[in-house]
C-alpha positions in Angstrom: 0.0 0.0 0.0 1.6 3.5 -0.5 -0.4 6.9 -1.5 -0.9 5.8 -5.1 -2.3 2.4 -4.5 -4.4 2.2 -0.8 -5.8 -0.5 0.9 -9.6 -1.8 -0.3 -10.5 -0.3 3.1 -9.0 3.1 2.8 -10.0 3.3 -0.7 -13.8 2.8 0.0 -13.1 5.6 2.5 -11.7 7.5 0.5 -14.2 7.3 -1.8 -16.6 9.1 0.0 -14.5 12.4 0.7 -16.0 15.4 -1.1 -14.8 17.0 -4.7 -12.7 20.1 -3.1 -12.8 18.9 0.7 -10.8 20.4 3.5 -9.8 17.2 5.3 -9.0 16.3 8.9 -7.7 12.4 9.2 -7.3 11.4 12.4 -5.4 8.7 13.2 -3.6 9.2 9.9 -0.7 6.8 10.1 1.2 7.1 7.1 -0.8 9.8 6.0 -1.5 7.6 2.5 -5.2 8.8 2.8 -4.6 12.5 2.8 -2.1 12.1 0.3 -4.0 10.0 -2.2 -7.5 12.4 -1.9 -5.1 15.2 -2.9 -2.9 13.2 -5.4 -6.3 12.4 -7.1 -7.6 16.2 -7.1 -10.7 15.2 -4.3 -9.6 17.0 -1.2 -7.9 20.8 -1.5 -6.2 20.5 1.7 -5.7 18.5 4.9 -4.8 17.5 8.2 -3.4 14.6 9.0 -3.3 13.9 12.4 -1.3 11.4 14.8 -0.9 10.8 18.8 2.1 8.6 18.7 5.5 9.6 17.5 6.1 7.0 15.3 3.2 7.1 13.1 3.5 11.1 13.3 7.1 11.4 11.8 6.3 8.6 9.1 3.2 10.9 8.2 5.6 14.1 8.1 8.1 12.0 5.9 5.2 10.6 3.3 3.7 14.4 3.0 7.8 15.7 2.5 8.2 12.5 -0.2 5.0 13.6 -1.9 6.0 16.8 -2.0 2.6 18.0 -0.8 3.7 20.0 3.1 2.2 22.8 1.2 -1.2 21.2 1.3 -1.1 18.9 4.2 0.0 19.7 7.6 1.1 16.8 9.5 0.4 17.8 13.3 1.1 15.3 16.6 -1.8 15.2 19.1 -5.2 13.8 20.9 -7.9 13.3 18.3 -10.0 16.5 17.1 -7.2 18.6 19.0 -5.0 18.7 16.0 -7.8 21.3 14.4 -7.4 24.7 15.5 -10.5 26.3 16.6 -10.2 29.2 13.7 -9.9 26.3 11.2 -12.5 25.3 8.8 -12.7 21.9 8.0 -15.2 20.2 6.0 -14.6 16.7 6.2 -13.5 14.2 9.1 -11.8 10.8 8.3 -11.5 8.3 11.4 -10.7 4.7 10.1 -9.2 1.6 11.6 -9.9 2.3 15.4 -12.2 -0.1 17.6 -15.9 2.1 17.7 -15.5 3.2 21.0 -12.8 4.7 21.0 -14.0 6.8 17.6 -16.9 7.7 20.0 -14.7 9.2 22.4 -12.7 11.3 19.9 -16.3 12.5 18.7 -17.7 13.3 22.0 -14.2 15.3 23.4 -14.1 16.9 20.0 -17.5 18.1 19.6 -16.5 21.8 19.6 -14.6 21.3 16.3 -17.5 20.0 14.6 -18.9 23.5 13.8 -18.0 23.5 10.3 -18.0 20.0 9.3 -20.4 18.8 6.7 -19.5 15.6 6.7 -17.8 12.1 8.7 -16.2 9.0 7.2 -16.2 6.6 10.2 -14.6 3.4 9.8 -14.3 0.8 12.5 -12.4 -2.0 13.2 -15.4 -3.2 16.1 -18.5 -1.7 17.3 -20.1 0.1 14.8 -23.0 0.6 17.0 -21.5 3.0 19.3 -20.7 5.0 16.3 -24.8 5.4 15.2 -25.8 5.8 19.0 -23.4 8.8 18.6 -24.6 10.1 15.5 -28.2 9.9 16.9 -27.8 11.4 19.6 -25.9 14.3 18.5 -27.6 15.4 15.3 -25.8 13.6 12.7 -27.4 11.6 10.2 -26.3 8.7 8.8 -26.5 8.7 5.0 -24.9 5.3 3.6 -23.1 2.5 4.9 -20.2 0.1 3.3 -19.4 -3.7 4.8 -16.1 -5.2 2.9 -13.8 -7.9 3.6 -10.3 -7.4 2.6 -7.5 -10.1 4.1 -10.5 -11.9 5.7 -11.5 -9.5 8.2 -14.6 -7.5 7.5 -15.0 -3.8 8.2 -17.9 -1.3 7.7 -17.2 2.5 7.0 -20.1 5.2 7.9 -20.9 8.7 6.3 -23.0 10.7 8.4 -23.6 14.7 7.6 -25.7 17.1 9.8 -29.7 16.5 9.3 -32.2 13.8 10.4 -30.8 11.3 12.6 -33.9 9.3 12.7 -34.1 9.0 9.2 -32.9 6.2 8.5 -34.1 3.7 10.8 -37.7 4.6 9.7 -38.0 1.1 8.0 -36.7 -0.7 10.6 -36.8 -1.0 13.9 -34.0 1.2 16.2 -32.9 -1.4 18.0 -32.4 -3.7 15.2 -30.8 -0.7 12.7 -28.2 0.6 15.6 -26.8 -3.2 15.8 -26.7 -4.1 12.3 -26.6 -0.5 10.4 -30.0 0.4 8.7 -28.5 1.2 4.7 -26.3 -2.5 5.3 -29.7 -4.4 6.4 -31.4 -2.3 3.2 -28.4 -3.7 0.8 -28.1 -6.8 2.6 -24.9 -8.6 1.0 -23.2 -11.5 0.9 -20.3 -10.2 3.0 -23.2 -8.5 5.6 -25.3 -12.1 5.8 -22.1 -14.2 6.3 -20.7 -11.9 9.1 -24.0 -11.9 11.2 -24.1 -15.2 10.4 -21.4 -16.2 12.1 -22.4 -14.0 15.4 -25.2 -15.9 16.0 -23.1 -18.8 15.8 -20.8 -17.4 18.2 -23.5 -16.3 20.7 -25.3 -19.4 20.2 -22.2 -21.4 21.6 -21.5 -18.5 24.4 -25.8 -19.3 25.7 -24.9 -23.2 25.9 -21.8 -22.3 27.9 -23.7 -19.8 29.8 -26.9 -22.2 30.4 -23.9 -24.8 31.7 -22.7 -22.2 34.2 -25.9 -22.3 35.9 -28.0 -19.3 36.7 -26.6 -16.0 38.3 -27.8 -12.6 38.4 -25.1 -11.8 35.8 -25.9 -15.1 33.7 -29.0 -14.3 33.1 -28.9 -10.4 31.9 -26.0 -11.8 29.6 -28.9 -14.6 28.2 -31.1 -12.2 27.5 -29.1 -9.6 26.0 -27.9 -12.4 23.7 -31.1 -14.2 23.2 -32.5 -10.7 22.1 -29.6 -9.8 19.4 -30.2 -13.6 18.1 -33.7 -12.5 17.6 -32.8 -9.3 15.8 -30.4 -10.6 13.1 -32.1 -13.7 12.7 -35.3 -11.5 11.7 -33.5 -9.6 8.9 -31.3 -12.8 8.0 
């Protein structure tokens, strides 16, 4: 992978960035993603952002390499902290981070969300944290991907400032915050074998649990499980 040639992942990401877009990735990496949407004339300018050292001075090195450091300003620091509060940015990349912890960056960042029309949310786990967020802070959801690339599957989530509610109003809430309401409406291969394979997996976690015997904290587990059976098995 390099900035000419990214991931399947970070290319269905990228995908979704805006003609003329002024970029924020967070958790940038290399910085491939900010250096391909502006080697391919999508984004005008960006940010790439990085906590760690490491992936920070390989992001600085790939802008330099590129020869785009007029363009792309490679900053070191905590999530939506890397935008200054005078900056306008249009567009916020998040990909490859458990969904929790994109949550968190959302939620501590919130006041640099003023401008921005639009997020590309990708993560590894948990996409349903991600849409509770969204929800319930005014963002709504507008399409969905699920690949597979190297066997693991991963779903990516565009959201822009309107209805939240929206799109789960041909499906239930519960059900469209655990599977994604556009994936259940495009229901692929890829989306059909991953749940699947959950209710597999939960299926052999209620026989282990109905072995342990019955506890307070056995039980609300059953349940919870017994009910997210019930929801994918209804769309499945």
């Amino acid at each position: 992978m390099n900035e000419m040639n990214l991931s399947k992942r970070l290319e269905t990401v990228a995908s979704y960035i805006p003609k003329d877009a002024i970029l924020a990735d967070i958790g940038s990496d290399h910085a491939y993603l900010p250096c391909y949407s502006i080697l391919q004339g999508v984004a005008k300018s960006a940010i790439a952002g990085e906590i760690t050292e490491g992936p920070f001075l390989s992001a600085k090195s790939q802008v330099m390499k590129c020869e785009l450091s007029d363009v792309i300003s490679v900053r070191q620091g905590d999530g939506l902290s890397v935008i200054e509060d005078s900056e306008v940015i249009d567009c916020i990349t998040i990909a490859g981070m458990g969904g929790g912890l994109i949550k968190k960056i959302l939620d501590e960042g919130k006041g640099k969300l003023t401008h921005v029309k639009r997020l590309i949310l990708q993560p590894n786990i948990h996409a349903i944290y991600i849409r509770q967020w969204l929800l319930e802070n005014g963002w709504e959801l507008i399409d969905e991907e699920i690949i597979e690339e190297d066997h693991k599957i991963y779903e990516i989530l565009v959201a822009e400032k309107g209805e939240p509610m929206q799109p789960y109003q041909t499906v239930s809430l519960q059900t469209g915050l655990l599977l994604g309401p556009h994936l259940i409406k495009k229901k692929s291969d890829i989306f059909s074998g991953k749940w699947t394979q959950e209710c597999r997996h939960w299926k052999t976690i209620l026989e282990q649990l109905e072995a342990a015997g019955h506890t307070y904290e056995n039980n609300e587990k059953f349940r919870e499980l017994e009910n997210q059976i019930k929801l994918v098995e209804e769309v499945l």
